[in-house]
Structures are given as structure tokens and as C-alpha cells.
N, C-alpha and C positions, 0 to 999 in steps of 0.2 A: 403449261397445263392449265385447259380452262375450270376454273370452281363452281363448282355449284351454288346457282343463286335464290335464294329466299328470300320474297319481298312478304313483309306482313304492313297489315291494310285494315282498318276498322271492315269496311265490306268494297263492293265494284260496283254501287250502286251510282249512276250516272253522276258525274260531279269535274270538275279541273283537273283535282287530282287521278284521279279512277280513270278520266279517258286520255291520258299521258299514258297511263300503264300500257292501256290496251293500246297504243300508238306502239309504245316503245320494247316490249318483251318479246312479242313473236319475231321484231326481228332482231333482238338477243340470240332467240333459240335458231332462227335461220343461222348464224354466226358461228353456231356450234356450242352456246353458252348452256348448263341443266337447268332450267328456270320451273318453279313453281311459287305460289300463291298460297299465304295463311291469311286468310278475312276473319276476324275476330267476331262478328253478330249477324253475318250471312252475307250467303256468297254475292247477292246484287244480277242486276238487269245484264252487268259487261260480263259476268263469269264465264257466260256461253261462249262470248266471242272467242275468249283465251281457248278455255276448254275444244273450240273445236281446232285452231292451230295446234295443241299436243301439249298445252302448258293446263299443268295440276291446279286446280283450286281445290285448296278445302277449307272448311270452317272451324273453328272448333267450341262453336254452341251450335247444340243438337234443338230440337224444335222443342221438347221438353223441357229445353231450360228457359227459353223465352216464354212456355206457357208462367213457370214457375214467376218470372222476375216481376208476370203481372200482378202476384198474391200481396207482394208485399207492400210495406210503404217507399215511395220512392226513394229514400236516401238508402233501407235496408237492401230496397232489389238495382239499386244502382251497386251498393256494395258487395250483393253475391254476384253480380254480373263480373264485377271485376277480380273477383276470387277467380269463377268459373273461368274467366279470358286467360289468366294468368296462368293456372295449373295447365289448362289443356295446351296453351301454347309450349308452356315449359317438357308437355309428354312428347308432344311432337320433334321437339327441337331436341330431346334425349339423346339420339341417337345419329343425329351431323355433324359427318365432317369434310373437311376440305370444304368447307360453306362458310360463303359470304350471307349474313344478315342484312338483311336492308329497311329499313322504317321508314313509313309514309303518314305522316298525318301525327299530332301529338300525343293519341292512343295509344297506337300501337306501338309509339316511340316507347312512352312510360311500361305498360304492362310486359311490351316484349323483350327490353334491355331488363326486367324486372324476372322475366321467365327464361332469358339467359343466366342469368344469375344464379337462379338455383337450381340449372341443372352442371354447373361449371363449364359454359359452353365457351372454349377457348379459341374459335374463329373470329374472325372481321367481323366488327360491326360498323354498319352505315345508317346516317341517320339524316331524311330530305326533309330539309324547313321550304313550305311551300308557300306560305303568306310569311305579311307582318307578325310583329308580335303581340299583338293588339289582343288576342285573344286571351291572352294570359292575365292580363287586367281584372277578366271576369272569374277567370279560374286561377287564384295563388300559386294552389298547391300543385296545380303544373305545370307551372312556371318555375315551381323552387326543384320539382323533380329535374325537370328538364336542364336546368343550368348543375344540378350534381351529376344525372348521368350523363353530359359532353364529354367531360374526362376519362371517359371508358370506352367511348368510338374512336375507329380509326380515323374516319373522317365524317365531317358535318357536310352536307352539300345546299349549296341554296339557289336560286331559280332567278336571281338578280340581284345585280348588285347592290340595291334596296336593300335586300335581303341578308347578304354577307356585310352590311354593316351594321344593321342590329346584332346581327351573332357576333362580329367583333367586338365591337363597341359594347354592346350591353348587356351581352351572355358572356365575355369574355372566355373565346373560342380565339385560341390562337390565329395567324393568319396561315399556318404551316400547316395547320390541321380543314381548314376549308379549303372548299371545290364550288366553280362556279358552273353547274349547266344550265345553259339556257332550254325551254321547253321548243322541241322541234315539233312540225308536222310534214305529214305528207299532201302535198301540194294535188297528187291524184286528183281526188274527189273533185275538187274545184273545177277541174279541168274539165269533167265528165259529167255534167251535171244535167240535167232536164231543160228544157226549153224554159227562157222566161216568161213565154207567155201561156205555157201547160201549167207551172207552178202559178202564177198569177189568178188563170183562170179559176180554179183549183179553190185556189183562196178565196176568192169574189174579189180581185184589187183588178181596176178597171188594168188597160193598159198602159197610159200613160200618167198615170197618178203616183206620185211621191212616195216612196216607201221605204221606213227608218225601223231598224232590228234593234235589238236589245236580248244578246244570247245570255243569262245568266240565271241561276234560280230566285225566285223568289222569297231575298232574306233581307233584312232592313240595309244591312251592310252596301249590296249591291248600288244602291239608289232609285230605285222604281221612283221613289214619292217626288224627288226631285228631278228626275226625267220628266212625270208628270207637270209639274212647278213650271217646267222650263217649257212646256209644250203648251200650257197654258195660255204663257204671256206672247208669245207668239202665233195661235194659230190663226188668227185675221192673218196673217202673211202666210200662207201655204194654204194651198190648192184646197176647194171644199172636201174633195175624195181621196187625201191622203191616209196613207195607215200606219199604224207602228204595231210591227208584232214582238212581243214578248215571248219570249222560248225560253221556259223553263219550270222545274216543278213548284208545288208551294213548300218548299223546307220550315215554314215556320207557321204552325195551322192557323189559319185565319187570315195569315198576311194577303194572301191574294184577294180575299172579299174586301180587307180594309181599302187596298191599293184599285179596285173596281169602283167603289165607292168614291174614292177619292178623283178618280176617272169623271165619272158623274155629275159630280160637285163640279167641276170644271169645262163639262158640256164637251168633253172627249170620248165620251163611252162609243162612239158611234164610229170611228175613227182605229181602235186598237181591237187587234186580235191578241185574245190570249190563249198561245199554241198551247200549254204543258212541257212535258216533254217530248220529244220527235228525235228522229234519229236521221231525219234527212236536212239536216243542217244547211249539209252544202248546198241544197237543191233551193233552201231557201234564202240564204245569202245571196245567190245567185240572182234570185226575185229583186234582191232591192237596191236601192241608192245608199245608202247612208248608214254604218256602222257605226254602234254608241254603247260603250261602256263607261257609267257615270260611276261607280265603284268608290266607298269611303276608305275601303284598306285593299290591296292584292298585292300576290306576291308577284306573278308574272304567268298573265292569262293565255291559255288557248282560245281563249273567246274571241281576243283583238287577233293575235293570229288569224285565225280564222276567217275574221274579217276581210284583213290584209292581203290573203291567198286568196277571195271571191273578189280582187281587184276594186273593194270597197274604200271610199275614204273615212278614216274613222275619227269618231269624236271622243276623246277621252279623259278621264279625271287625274291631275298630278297625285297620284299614289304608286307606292312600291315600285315594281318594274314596269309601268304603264310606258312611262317617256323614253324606257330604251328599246319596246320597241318601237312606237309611233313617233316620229320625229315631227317636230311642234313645224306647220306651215310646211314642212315638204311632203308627210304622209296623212295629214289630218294634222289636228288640233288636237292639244292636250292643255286641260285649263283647271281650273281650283276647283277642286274636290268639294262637296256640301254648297256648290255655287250656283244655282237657279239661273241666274241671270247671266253668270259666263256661260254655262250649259249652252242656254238659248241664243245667246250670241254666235255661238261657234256654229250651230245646227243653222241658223238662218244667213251664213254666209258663204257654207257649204251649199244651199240653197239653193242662192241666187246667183250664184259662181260656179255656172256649170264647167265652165274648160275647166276652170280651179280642181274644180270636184275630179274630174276627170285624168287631170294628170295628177294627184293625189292615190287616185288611186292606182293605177299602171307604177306609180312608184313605189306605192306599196308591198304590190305583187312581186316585185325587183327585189325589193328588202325581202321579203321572206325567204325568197326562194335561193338568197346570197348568204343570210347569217341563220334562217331559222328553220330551216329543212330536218326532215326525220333524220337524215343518215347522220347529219353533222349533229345531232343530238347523241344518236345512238354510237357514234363515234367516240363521245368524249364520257359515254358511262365504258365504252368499251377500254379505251384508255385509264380509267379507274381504278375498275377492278385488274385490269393487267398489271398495273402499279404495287398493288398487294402482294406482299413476296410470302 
């Protein structure tokens, strides 16, 4: 008999984790699976998508409590937010059962194994580590939550092997109680995409000019600065009318004006487009030559996916699940993290190596479409919960 599933989520607002979901649940629900959605500070830009497949989002801060959390001082309206997150999740979850819990993100992990608690909710709990632990550094005290409630989920799941060896190693999370999924996609879009030279045009990227992506939001973590760094020392070697577009939002205010700036300063402003966010991903993957994600911590990105699937070769930073999926020299590059100068190495040999570049990436597309596909994703969350007696 299949259980009902409840995934809680800070929100669905465009992000790694947020567009896995919306990869992965409708076709849960196609499966025969009950799926719905608890976002803890609003539902986000992807709510619609679910919502119009047949899967429930709700929230549970009402608009009047975010008027509220702005009166106070920040640590007071951080503290009622997380009152408020707490109780309303706990009213919700009152009355589940035959439900599997699922946790996304360290939030919702803390407040909602926190909001099972006082209502004595005696089903499954799952709990997805989607990055490093690196975050925990800046925040202790969810760090110290996080390693007491392991012991009360069924199982921990994590997104690379990266990943399952800090929760071994150094959350101590038995090996009997973790689960490795890899993040799958669907290959579709890629396949279907718009002309390269409609997206091009679109752009203003002439036609036969250089063009290097960077899907990720704009947060120090990522590595914009040293994307930048790298693009610097090299651009006497690439084409006067190359571009690099940036796809993503500013997550950290200001960061986009500093990293424009920094643009400038380095006599590249004239050279990068900075998209936002867009929903036509595929369409512009499609447009270019050369995938890069420079990234100081990940757990294991759909962004290089992505890449991967638009038959791009990628250039990537040794972190987290980076290197399992991009295979160093057969699918792109993968080089040291915080490294300017390997960055630019890697990018200017992919360059000038076009067959390189080329079968890199058809090999790519190979590897995706063998280990990292939606179905083989949604397959082994379906094996999961079937596990659950």
C-alpha cells in the first residue's frame, strides 16, 4: 500500500533544491504516490508548477505574519517566525497518518522533526542533506539540532557521496540508516529546444562568438568573483565578441552590483550578460559552448546536470558531488575550488580544443542520460519509501 507523502520545504522559490522537487513529485504522483507540499515562509515562483499537476502546496505563514516579523527587531522577528513555523506546521501534521515526512533543506529539517514532536506524530521521518556541511560553521545551533534529531529519522538521505561521508564521518549517522540519491533529470527539454541562432539572436551574441554559462544564484559561495579572476587573466586569448551569461538571482543584496563592478574593474563588463532568473534554461544552454560551475561547497548540482544534458562540456570546481558527476578529462574538467588560475587554465583549453570540447561533451550527454535520468532518480526515492514497513 502506497503512503502518503509530505515533503516540508522553507518555500519553492527557484533554487537546486526547489527545482529537484518540481522534477521529482509529479512524477511520484503519476506513480500512484498521495504527495503534497508544506513551505514554511511562502509558497515561491515553482508552487504553480506543482499546484497545476494536482499536488497541494500550502504554507503555513499567512501574509499577516510576515507583515508582523517586519515590526520587530531581527533576532525577536526571527524568533516569532520560528514560533509561528513551528505551531502551524505542528497543526497541520495533527492529524497524519500512514504519512511519510520528508525534510528538505536545514529548516525545515529543525522546525518540522520539532513540529512532529509535539504533536506525537508516530510515522516515517526523512531527512535530504543536499549540500556540504559547511553551513553549519556559521549557524552552531543547527548544527548541534541537527546531529540530536538524526537519531529520530528513519533515514538520512544524501545527493553524493560527498555528502554521505560527512553524515557518516561527522554527524555520525550510522551507514545502515543512510541512502544515497543521486539528483536525476529529464533529458526532454534539451532535446527540444529553440534554435541556436533564435536564442543567440535574442541575446545580441553574434553567431559565431564564444559563449560560456554559469547557471547559479548569485551568492559568494558560487564563485562569481573568481569566475571573474579567471576570465580576466585570460581574455587577450578569446575572441573580442565572447560572452558569459550569468543565470541567476541576487540571493545576497548587493552581491550582484559588487560582482558588476568587479566586472568593470577588469574591463569585462562589455562581454557578460547578467540574465536573473529565467525559466528557459534549456533554451540557453543550448546557445553556448562551455558550462562552468566554479562553486566553493555543493552537494550535487542540477546546474552541471544540466549542463551535461545540453551536450556542453563542463568546467568544474573539486567540491562535494562535483567529480562524480563530471569525470575529470572525459566530460570536462574538474580543478581546485578558490583557484583563479586552474579555473582559466581549464576554460582556455576547452577553448582551443575544439574536437576536445566536442567529444566532452556528446560524452557528457551519455553519462546523463546512463546514471542521471529522472526515472532512475524517481525510481530509487520509490524504492525508499516502499522499504518503509
Amino acid at each position: 500500500m502506497k503512503k502518503n507523502l509530505v515533503f516540508i520545504i522553507g518555500s519553492l522559490q527557484v533554487g537546486g533544491t526547489e527545482r529537484h522537487l518540481a522534477y521529482i513529485l509529479p512524477r511520484l504522483k503519476e506513480k500512484g504516490w498521495v504527495v503534497r507540499v508544506i513551505t514554511l515562509s511562502e509558497k515561491g515562483a515553482l508552487a504553480p508548477i506543482l499546484e497545476d499537476r494536482g499536488i497541494p502546496v500550502s504554507c503555513v505563514a499567512k501574509a499577516w505574519h510576515l507583515k508582523i516579523f517586519c515590526y520587530f527587531p531581527r533576532f525577536l522577528g526571527r524568533l516569532f517566525k520560528i514560533i509561528v513555523s513551528t505551531v502551524g506546521l505542528a497543526w497541520q501534521l495533527k492529524s497524519e497518518k500512514n504519512t511519510v515526512l520528508h525534510f528538505f533543506l536545514p529548516e525545515a529539517y529543525v522546525l518540522g522533526m520539532l513540529a512532529a514532536k509535539l504533536v506525537g506524530f508516530q510515522g516515517h521521518k526523512i531527512m535530504s542533506r543536499r549540500s556540504l556541511n559547511h553551513y553549519q560553521k556559521r549557524r552552531p545551533w543547527v548544527a548541534w539540532f541537527e546531529k540530536k534529531l538524526h537519531r529520530f529519522t528513519t533515514y538520512v538521505v544524501g545527493n553524493s557521496l560527498a555528502v554521505m561521508t560527512e553524515l557518516n564521518e561527522g554527524e555520525n549517522v550510522p551507514k545502515e540508516h543512510l541512502r544515497l540519491i543521486y539528483n536525476g533529470i529529464d533529458s526532454t527539454p534539451f532535446e527540444n529546444t529553440r534554435s541556436r541562432e533564435e536564442v543567440r539572436k535574442e541575446l545580441g551574441i553574434e553567431k559565431n562568438a564564444l559563449a560560456l554559462i554559469q547557471v547559479a544564484n548569485l551568492i559568494p559561495y558560487k564563485g562569481h568573483e573568481d569566475l571573474l579572476k579567471a576570465l580576466g587573466q585570460i581574455k587577450a586569448r578569446l575572441s573580442q565578441n565572447w560572452r558569459l551569461l550569468c543565470v541567476g538571482k541576487d540571493r545576497n543584496d548587493g552581491f550582484a552590483a559588487m560582482l558588476q563592478q568587479q566586472a568593470e574593474t577588469l574591463g569585462l563588463q562589455d562581454n557578460i550578460l547578467w540574465l536573473g532568473t529565467r525559466t528557459n534554461v534549456a533554451d540557453l544552454l543550448s546557445a553556448c559552448d562551455i558550462g562552468i560551475l566554479c562553486s566553493h561547497e555543493e552537494g550535487f548540482s542540477n546546474a552541471i546536470l544540466e549542463g551535461m544534458a545540453a551536450a556542453l562540456p563542463m568546467v568544474v570546481s573539486d567540491v562535494g558531488g562535483n567529480k562524480e558527476a563530471v569525470l575529470d578529462n572525459e566530460t570536462g574538467y574538474v580543478v581546485q575550488a578558490r583557484h583563479p588560475q586552474a579555473l582559466a587554465a581549464a576554460i582556455i583549453d576547452v577553448v582551443e580544443n575544439p574536437e576536445k570540447a566536442l567529444q566532452f561533451g556528446k560524452q557528457a550527454q551519455l553519462r546523463v542520460k546512463e546514471y542521471f535520468s529522472l526515472e532512475t532518480c524517481v525510481s530509487a526515492y520509490e524504492k525508499l519509501y516502499d522499504s518503509l514497513s
